[in-house]
Phi, psi and omega in degrees: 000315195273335185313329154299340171288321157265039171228341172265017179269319169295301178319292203265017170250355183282324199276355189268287205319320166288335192289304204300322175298337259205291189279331191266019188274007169268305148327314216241342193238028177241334181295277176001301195281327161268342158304305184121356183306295174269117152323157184281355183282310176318289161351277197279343175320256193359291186289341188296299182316298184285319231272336198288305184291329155326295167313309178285009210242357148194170176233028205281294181338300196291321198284338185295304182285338173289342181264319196274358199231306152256173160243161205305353230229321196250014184271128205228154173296330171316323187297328189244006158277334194276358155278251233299304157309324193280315139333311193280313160285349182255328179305331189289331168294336183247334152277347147332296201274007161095356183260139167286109184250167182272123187285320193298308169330301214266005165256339164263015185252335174256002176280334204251346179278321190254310159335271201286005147295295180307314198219015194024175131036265198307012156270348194292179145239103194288343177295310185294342176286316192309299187309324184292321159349285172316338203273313213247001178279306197302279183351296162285339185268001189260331202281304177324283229267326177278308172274007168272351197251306178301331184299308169320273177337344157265301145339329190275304170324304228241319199300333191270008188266171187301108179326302219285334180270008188252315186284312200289306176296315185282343178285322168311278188313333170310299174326292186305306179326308203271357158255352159306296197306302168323313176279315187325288198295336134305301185301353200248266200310300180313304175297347192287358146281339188271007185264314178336299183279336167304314178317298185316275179325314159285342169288329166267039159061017206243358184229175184248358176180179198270021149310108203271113201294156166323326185281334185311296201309323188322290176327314190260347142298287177340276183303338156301280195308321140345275208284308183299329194257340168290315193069102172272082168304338140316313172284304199308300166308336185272336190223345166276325156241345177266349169295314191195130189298118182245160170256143182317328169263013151278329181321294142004290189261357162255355150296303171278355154284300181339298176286007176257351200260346235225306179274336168284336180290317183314302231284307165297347174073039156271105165318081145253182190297068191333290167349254208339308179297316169256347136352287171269009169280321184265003166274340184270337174279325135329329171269007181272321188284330175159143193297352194263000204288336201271126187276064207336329185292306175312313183299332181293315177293330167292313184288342172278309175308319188298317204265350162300316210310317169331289218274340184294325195249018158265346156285321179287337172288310196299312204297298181334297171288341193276356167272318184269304201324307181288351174234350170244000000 
């Protein structure tokens, strides 16, 4: 019995891991795709690819969220199916409706909803949510600033050459941005399942500590790229054209803020939002041309999906768990 529990805990922590690649493959590919640099097939080959080699590449992320949220001693298999379906439904759901939702919100918001269904309060670990908390607070608003000031600062370089010879070189330059954003958002995103499952395991004894195994890292690339490679074409569309008209160099300088702000959090081993992070990179490169350039209504509907995603999924994790305890 518990060995099925952890092989259906994988099963339904690979489908959060794809869902997640499947809404955020829009992170790495809606500037691109709407500049025209890249087909969207060109495109996502591309992001499949980084998000995979991304992935492999630390596991700071992962030991943060296997640590940082509850603590692992008090984790029951309810706990950690019911964050990962409470997750999972809700990422499949905001991509159907076309919004870039945060996978990171909504998996620690259910790690953190089926924690106090299960243990209440004395399971959380509040020093590590206040640092994550911070992380995923900071992030965007450190993104707003980075990509409007690069953005200046490329305008300052550049602005007296021609659109059209500005349009020709940054369109070039993009392909790299936009497969740097991809491996960023591997290095990020991926791991926060492999911390999930690393949880699991060590709660049923089955690893000797919280060093997250090889097989793990694999799975969970694999399956990141997956997902990135089905194409939320909706979120693509929602944040690659109705936000904002972008041009290759605006494309350019929001990817690669993203990604310098998306690899310095992996790197301190923070969990934050890619979603959140290239949002406000192109809303800070969008306010260098007029604050009007940016369609605000759209931004609004993206920041309602941001501040729903907490609390909606620490309500389906708890009720999840507070369901499965009694029947499994």
């Amino acid at each position: 019995m518990p060995e099925l529990i952890i092989v259906l805990i994988i099963v339904i922590a690979l489908l959060f891991e794809i869902s997640n690649g499947w809404n955020d493959a829009a992170n790495a590919i809606a500037t691109v795709v709407s500049t025209r640099v890249l087909s969207p097939l060109q495109a996502v080959l591309l992001a499949a690819g980084m998000n995979m080699i991304g992935a492999l590449v630390s596991t700071a992320v992962a030991k943060t969220m296997g640590k940082g949220i509850v603590d692992p001693a008090a984790i029951t298999e309810t706990v950690v199916i019911s964050a990962l379906m409470a997750g999972f439904l809700w990422n499949a759901a905001m991509t159907w409706l076309g919004l870039p939702v945060s996978a990171s919100h909504a998996l620690i918001g259910s790690v953190l909803g089926a924690g106090l269904a299960a243990g209440g309060v004395d399971v959380l670990n509040l020093a590590g949510l206040k640092k994550i908390f911070t992380a995923l607070i900071a992030s965007p608003i450190l993104g707003i600033f980075v990509g409007y000031y690069l953005m200046k600062f490329i305008l300052k370089m550049f602005g007296r050459l021609s659109p059209g010879t500005i349009n020709k070189h940054f369109g070039r330059l993009q392909i790299l941005s936009s497969g740097f954003m991809a491996f960023g958002h591997g290095s990020n995103d991926a791991q926060k399942v492999m911390g999930v499952i690393t949880l699991a395991l060590f709660s049923h004894k089955l690893i000797p500590s919280m060093e997250v195994p090889t097989w793990v890292i694999l799975m969970c690339a694999v399956a990141m790229g997956l997902g990135t490679a089905m194409g939320g074409w909706r979120v693509i569309k929602t944040l690659g054209h109705k936000m904002l008209k972008l041009e290759p160099v605006h494309g350019f300088a929001a990817e690669t803020s993203a990604t310098a702000v998306i690899l310095g959090a992996s790197t301190l081993g923070l969990p934050v939002s890619t979603t959140h992070v290239i949002s406000s990179t192109i809303m800070g490169v969008g306010a260098t041309k007029r604050l009007s350039a940016v369609k605000w209504g759209i931004a609004g509907k993206i920041l309602l999906a941001w501040v729903f995603t907490l609390p909606a999924c620490i309500i389906l994790a708890y009720v999840s768990e507070k369901f499965l305890s009694q029947i499994i």
